[in-house]
Structures are given as structure tokens and as C-alpha cells.
N, C-alpha and C positions, 0 to 999 in steps of 0.2 A: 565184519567191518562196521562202524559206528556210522552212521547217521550224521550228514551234515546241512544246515540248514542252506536253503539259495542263499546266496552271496548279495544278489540286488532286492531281497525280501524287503526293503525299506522305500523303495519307489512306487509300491503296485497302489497303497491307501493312504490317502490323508491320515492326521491325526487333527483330535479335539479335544481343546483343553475342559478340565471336567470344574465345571462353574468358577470360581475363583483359586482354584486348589494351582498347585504346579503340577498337578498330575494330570496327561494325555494322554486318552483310546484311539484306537483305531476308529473311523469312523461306521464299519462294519466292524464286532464284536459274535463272537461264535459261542452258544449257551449247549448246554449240556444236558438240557432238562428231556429230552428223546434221545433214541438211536444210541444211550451210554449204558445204558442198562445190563444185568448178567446176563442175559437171554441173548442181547445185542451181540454181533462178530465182532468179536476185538482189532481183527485187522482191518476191517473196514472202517472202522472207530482209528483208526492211526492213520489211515490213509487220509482221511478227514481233516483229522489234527495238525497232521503233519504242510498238507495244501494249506491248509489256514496259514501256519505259521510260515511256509514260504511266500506268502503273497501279503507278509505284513500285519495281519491280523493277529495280534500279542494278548489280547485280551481274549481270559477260558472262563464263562459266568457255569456255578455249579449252584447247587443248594444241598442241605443236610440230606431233603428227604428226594432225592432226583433218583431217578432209575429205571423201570424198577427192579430187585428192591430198594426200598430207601436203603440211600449211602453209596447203591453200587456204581453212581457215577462215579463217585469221590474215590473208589476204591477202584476203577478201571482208568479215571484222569492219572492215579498215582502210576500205574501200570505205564501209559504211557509216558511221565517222564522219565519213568526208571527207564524205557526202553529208546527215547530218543530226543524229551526235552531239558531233562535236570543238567545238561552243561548250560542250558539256554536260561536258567532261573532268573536272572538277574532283567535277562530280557520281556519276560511274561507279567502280567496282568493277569495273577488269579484272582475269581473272589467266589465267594460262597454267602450263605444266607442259614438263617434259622427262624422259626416262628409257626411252622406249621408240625403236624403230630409227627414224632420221631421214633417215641418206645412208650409206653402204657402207664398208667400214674398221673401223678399230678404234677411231674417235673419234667415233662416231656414234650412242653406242646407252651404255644403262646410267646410271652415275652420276660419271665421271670429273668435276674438274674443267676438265677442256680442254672436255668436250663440254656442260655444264652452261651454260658461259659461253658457249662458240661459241653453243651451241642459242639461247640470251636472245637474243642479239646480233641473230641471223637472226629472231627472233619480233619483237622490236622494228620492226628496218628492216621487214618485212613488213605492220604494221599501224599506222605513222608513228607510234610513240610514242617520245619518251622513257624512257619507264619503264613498268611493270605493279605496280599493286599489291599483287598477291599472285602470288609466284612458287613452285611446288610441286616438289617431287622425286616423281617421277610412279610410279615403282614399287622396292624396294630392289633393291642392286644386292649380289648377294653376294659378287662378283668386287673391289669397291672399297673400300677400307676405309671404314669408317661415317664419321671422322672425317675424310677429305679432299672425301667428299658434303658433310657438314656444314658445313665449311669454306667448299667452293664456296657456299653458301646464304649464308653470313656475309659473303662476299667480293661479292655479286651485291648482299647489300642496301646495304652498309659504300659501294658506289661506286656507288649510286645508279640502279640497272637494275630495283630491286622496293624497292617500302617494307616487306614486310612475305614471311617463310618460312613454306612449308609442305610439307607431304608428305604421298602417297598412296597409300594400298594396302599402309601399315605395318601390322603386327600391334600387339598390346598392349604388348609386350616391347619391338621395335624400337622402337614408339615413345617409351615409357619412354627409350630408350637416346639416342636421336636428340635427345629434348627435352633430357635433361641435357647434352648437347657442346655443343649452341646455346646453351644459357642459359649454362656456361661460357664459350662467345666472345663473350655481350653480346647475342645477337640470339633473342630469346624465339621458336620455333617458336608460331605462334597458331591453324593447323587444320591438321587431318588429315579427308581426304578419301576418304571409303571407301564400298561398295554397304552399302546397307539397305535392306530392304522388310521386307513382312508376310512372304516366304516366302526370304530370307537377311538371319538373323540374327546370325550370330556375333558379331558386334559387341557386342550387348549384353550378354555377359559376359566376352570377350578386350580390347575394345579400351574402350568408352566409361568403365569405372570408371579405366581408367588417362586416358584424355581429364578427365575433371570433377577428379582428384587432381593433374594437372600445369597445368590452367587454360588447356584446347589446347579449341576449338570445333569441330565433326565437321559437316562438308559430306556430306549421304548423298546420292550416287548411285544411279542406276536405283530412286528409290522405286518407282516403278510398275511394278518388273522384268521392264524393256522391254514393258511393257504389257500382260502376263497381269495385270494388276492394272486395269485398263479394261477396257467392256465391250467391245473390239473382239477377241477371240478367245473371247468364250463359248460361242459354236458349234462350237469346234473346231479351227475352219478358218483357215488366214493370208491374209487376203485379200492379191490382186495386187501392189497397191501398198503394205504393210507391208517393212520393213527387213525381215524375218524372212523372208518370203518371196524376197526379193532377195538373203540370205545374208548381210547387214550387222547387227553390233550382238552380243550375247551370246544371241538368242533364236532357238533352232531350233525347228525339228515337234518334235522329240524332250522337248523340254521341253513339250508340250499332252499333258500326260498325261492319262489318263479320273481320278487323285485331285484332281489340281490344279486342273482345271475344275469340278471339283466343288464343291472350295472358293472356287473365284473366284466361282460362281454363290450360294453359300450366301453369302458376302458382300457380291457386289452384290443380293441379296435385303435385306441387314440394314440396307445402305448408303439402300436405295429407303425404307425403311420412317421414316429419320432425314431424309430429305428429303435427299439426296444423290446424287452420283454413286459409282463404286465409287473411281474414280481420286480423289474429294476424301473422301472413310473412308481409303482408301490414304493419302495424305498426311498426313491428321491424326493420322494413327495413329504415323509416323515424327516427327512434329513434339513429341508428347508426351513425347516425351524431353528435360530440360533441357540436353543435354551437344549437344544438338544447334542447332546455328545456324542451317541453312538446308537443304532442299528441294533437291535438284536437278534441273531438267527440263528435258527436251529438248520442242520443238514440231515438228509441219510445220505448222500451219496457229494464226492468232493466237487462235480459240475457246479451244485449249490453254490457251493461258496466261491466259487471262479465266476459265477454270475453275478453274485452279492457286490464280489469285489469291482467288478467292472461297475456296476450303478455308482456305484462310492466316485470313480473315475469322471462318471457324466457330465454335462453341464447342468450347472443348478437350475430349476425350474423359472422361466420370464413369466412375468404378470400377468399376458394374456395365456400361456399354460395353464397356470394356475387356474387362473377364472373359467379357463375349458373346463379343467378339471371339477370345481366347485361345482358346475352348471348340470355334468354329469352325476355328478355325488347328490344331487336338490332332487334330479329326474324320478 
């Protein structure tokens, strides 16, 4: 028997228009970059997918090299629409990236257009699509001129392999620069895709006033910075079975400092008190930014993302919150 999606999957999350574009996310977005990998259980990986997309969440962020190995996300996402999303196509928001090392050589890595396009190409046949929605430039390339990156973008949408350009991990400036060559070739840049939490912000004065003044939407990664922002390290300690523990992800020992614990436990104290968890004050806290579109989160297990989604539901953060919050974040 087929697989059918909930029927009220459209009431559980907001959606967000992504900068000037007519394209809206969900404002909770589900990324692929953990727990998709060949090593990863497949059915726990659909069980995932599958809550995502009953509770409204249409947006699947992948990259070339995600897994691991690289590609095996791209090659287990395909898995699962073959097994219970591809009647839902028209309804999903995929996208994917390239820019970091994929295969060996001098056409495998950075921002060329030879390897922008090979990389699609390869992302495509890997996950049976036609196309991707939103296709990113995954980190700048300083080695390639800005305008033949951009170009490849123009050239990827212009014949039909992405509806729609983005890029990730630009600074304020690049981005500034990046948005004006696209808009020159016809093809509006509509996100930029960068880390945000409660404890890495540069964003909020390098990049987002230039995001809201070009009309470009900001997909923030690692809200919950790799999970010092949940209560699963306020002890201290990396349990077993965490990425960090296993050496995967951006989050080391060296990052559970005795200030940072400090502060995670002073705001999962603030978080308990508003009748929440710390990971959903974590998110709504990122979310209170207008210039931002969407949440991004990684799961292992489908609770995640039935938490995610409820923060999405919350009431947005009031002034004196906020200023708690800031007061705790200064401490």
C-alpha cells in the first residue's frame, strides 16, 4: 500500500516568503547534511522525512558532498521519494549546493563553471530529479572569478537544472557583489544560506542588513549550534552516540566550555520558565529576525522535528524576552 501524506500537513507551520522572490519555506526547513548517510538506517531516515512532510515542512536542503560518503544523502533522499515522496514533487522544496571537494582534480572542488554544472548534473541523476529548486553556491571561491560562479548560476537556472539561485557562506560584501552580477544576468539571487544561533552572530550586522536591502531571504544553519543550544550537553559531557562525540559536525569537547554551559543552562532555565524547551527559545529567537526565512535543522530521530515544529507555532519573542535574553547572552 502507498504512503499517503496527512491531509491537514498545511496547518502545523507558517510559511516565509524568501526575500523578494514568490517563493515560500516553511519556516522550519529539514537539512540532510547528518543522519542521511550509507551507514545511516534507511527507515529511520523515512520515518523522519516522512513527519517532516506530514507536519508541513516541504522544504529537503541536501549538498553534493553530504553523507557520509559524499552524495549518499542525495542518493538515499532519491530512495526516499521513490519510496513515498515523488507523487508529492510538485509539493517539495528541494535544493542542494556545490562548492566544496567532490572527486579529485582540478574540476572537483570550488566554484568553476565546469564543476558547478558537472556537480548538478551528478546531484540530479542521484536523486531522479529533473531539476532542484533551489540550487546554492556552497562556499566562495577565491581562486574563480565572481562572475563566471555567477554566470554558472544563471546558466544552471536559464536551462532548466534549478528554478531558482542561491549562495552560502557569503559575507555581507560578497553578497552585495554576487546579488548585483545575477540581477544583471536576469536571475535574481533569492537566499543566502549562513550559520546563526544565539552564540554565532555575525550575521546580524555583516550580512542580514545587506540580505533585507537586496530582497535576498537567509536560511540560518546550525540554529541550535550543533546542539549546545539543547539540553543534550548541559552536563558537560558528549554522550556516545552524539555527532561530536564521533568527530562529525562543527562541534568538539573544546567548544563545552565551563562559560557556555553556563549560558546554555541560564537559558534553558529562562526557556523552562516560558514553558518551553531550550532548543524551541533557540529557534524562536533566530526566527525573530524578519530577513530570515527559515530555521534549519538537522534530526536523528522524528521527536526533533515535532519540537522544531511546535517553536515555529510559538508566540514570537516581546521586547522585554528578548532583552532577557540579550542580558543572558552578555553574562
Amino acid at each position: 500500500m502507498n504512503w499517503e501524506a496527512a491531509r491537514g500537513r498545511y496547518g502545523s507551520v507558517p510559511y516565509r516568503r524568501c526575500g523578494r522572490s514568490g517563493l515560500r519555506l516553511p519556516a522550519i526547513s529539514l537539512g540532510l547534511w547528518h543522519n542521511f548517510g550509507a551507514s545511516d538506517d534507511l527507515q529511520r531516515q523515512r520515518e523522519i522525512v516522512r513527519t517532516a512532510f506530514d507536519l508541513g515542512i516541504t522544504h529537503f536542503d541536501l549538498a553534493n558532498n553530504y553523507g557520509p560518503p559524499p552524495g549518499s544523502a542525495e542518493s538515499n533522499f532519491g530512495r526516499l521519494l521513490d519510496l513515498d515522496l515523488r507523487p508529492y514533487r510538485d509539493e517539495i522544496v528541494v535544493s542542494t549546493k556545490a562548492g566544496y571537494t567532490m572527486w579529485p582534480g582540478p574540476y572537483g572542488d570550488w566554484g568553476s563553471r565546469k564543476y558547478l554544472v558537472a556537480s548538478l548534473d551528478q546531484s540530479l541523476k542521484r536523486m531522479g530529479l529533473d531539476y532542484v529548486d533551489v540550487f546554492y553556491h556552497h562556499r566562495p571561491d577565491p581562486g574563480t572569478p565572481l562572475e563566471e560562479t555567477m554566470a554558472a548560476l544563471d546558466y544552471i537556472v536559464r536551462s532548466g537544472r534549478a528554478l531558482y539561485a542561491g549562495i552560502s557562506n557569503y559575507s555581507g560584501e560578497q553578497t552585495r557583489q554576487a546579488a548585483a552580477e545575477l540581477r544583471r544576468l536576469g536571475t535574481p539571487c533569492i537566499l543566502n544560506q549562513s550559520r546563526y544561533s544565539m552564540f554565532v552572530r555575525q550575521v546580524e550586522t555583516d550580512l542580514l542588513p545587506v540580505l533585507a536591502g537586496e530582497g535576498i531571504g537567509a536560511v540560518a544553519f546550525s540554529p541550535l549550534a550543533q546542539g549546545l543550544l539543547t539540553d543534550r550537553y548541559l552536563d558537560g559531557r558528549l554522550p556516545p552516540d552524539s555527532r561530536a562525540a564521533g568527530g562529525a559536525g562543527f562541534l568538539r569537547r573544546e567548544h563545552l566550555t565551563r562559560e557556555r554551559l553556563e549560558i546554555a543552562q541560564a537559558l534553558n532555565d529562562f526557556a523552562r520558565q516560558r514553558g518551553q524547551s531550550l532548543a524551541q527559545l533557540a529557534l524562536r529567537w533566530v526566527l525573530r529576525q524578519p530577513a530570515v526565512t527559515s530555521a534549519l535543522i538537522g534530526a536523528s530521530r522524528p521527536a526533533q522535528v515535532i519540537e522544531a515544529v511546535e517553536a515555529a507555532r510559538m508566540p514570537a519573542l516581546d521586547p522585554a524576552d528578548a532583552g532577557a535574553i540579550e542580558t543572558l547572552l552578555a553574562a
